[in-house]
C-alpha positions in Angstrom: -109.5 -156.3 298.5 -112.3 -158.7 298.2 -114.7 -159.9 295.5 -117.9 -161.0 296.3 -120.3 -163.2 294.0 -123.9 -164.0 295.3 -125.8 -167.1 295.0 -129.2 -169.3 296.0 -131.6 -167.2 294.6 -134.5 -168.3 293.3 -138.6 -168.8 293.2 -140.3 -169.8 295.8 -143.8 -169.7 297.8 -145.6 -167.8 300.5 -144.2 -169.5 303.7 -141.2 -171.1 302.2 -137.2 -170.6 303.2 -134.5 -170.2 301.2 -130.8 -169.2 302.2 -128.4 -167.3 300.0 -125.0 -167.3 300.4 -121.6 -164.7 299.3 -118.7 -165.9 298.8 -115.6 -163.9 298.9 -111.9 -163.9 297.3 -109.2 -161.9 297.6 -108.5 -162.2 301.2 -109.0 -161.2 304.8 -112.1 -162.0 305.2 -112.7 -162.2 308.6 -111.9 -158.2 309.3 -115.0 -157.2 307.6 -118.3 -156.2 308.5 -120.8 -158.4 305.9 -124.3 -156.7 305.0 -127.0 -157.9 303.2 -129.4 -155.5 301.0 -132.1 -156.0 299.3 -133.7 -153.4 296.6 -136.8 -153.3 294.4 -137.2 -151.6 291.1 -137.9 -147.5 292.0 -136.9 -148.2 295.8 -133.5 -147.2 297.5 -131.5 -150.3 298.7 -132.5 -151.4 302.0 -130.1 -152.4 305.0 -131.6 -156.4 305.6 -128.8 -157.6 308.1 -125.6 -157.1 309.7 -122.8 -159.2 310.8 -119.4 -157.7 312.6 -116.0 -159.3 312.2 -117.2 -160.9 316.1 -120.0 -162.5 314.8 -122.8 -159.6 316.4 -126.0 -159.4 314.3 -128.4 -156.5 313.4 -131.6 -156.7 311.6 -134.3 -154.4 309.9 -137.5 -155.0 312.1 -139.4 -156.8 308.4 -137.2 -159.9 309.1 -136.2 -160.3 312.5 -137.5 -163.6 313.9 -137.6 -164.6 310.2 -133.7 -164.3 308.8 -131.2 -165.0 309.9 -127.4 -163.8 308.9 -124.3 -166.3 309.8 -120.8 -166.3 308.7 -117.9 -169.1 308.2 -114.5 -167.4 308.0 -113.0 -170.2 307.1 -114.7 -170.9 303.9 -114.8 -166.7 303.2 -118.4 -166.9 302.8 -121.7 -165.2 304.6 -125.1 -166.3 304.3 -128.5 -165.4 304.9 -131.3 -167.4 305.7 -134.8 -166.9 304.8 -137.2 -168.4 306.6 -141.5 -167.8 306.3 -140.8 -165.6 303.3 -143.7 -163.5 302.4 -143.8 -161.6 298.2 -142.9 -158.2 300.0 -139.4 -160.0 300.6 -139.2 -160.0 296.4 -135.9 -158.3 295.5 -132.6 -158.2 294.5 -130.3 -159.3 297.4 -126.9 -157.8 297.5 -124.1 -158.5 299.6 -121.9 -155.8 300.9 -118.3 -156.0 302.4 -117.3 -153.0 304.8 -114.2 -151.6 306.8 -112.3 -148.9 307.4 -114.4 -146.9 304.5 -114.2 -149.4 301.7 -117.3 -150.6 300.7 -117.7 -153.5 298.3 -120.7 -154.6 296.9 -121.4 -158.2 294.7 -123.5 -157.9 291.7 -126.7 -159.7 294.0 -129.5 -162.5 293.2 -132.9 -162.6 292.5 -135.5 -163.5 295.2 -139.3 -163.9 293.9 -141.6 -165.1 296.4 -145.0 -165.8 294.8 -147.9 -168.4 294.2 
């Protein structure tokens, strides 16, 4: 099954983009369903985006217009860009890995967006 290990967060301002990216070992890639999360402290973890094995994309209605999810199979890794980031898009990001009920989660990145 696959490992995933997060990367690209970081600090930045109102306005600003950043992308974070997942990379993932252990093989076959391509068959799953990649999901980014995001959760702040006392909230449940919230569904960002959703990319299928076919390359289809879903978003929560917060981002969409603003992020944007994208996967290359070929280096086994999915990335999400952020794009006029606002401080309610502060969180841990996680990236999730899903298909045929396994569920595999990375141990996620830190996104501050502040003055």
């Amino acid at each position: 099954q696959v490992q995933l290990v997060e990367s690209g967060g970081g600090l930045v301002q109102p306005g600003e983009s950043l992308r974070v990216s997942c990379a993932a070992s252990g093989g076959a890639f391509g068959t799953y369903t990649m999901h980014w999360y995001r959760q702040t402290p006392g909230k449940e973890r919230e569904l960002v985006a959703r990319i299928t094995p076919s390359g289809t994309t879903t978003y929560t209605d917060s981002v969409k217009g603003r992020f944007t999810i994208s996967r290359d199979n070929a280096k086994n890794t999915v990335y999400l860009q952020m794009n006029s980031l606002k401080p309610e898009d502060t969180a841990v990001y996680y990236c999730n890995a899903r298909r045929l009920g396994l569920s595999i989660w990375g141990q996620g990145t830190q996104v501050t967006v502040s003055s």
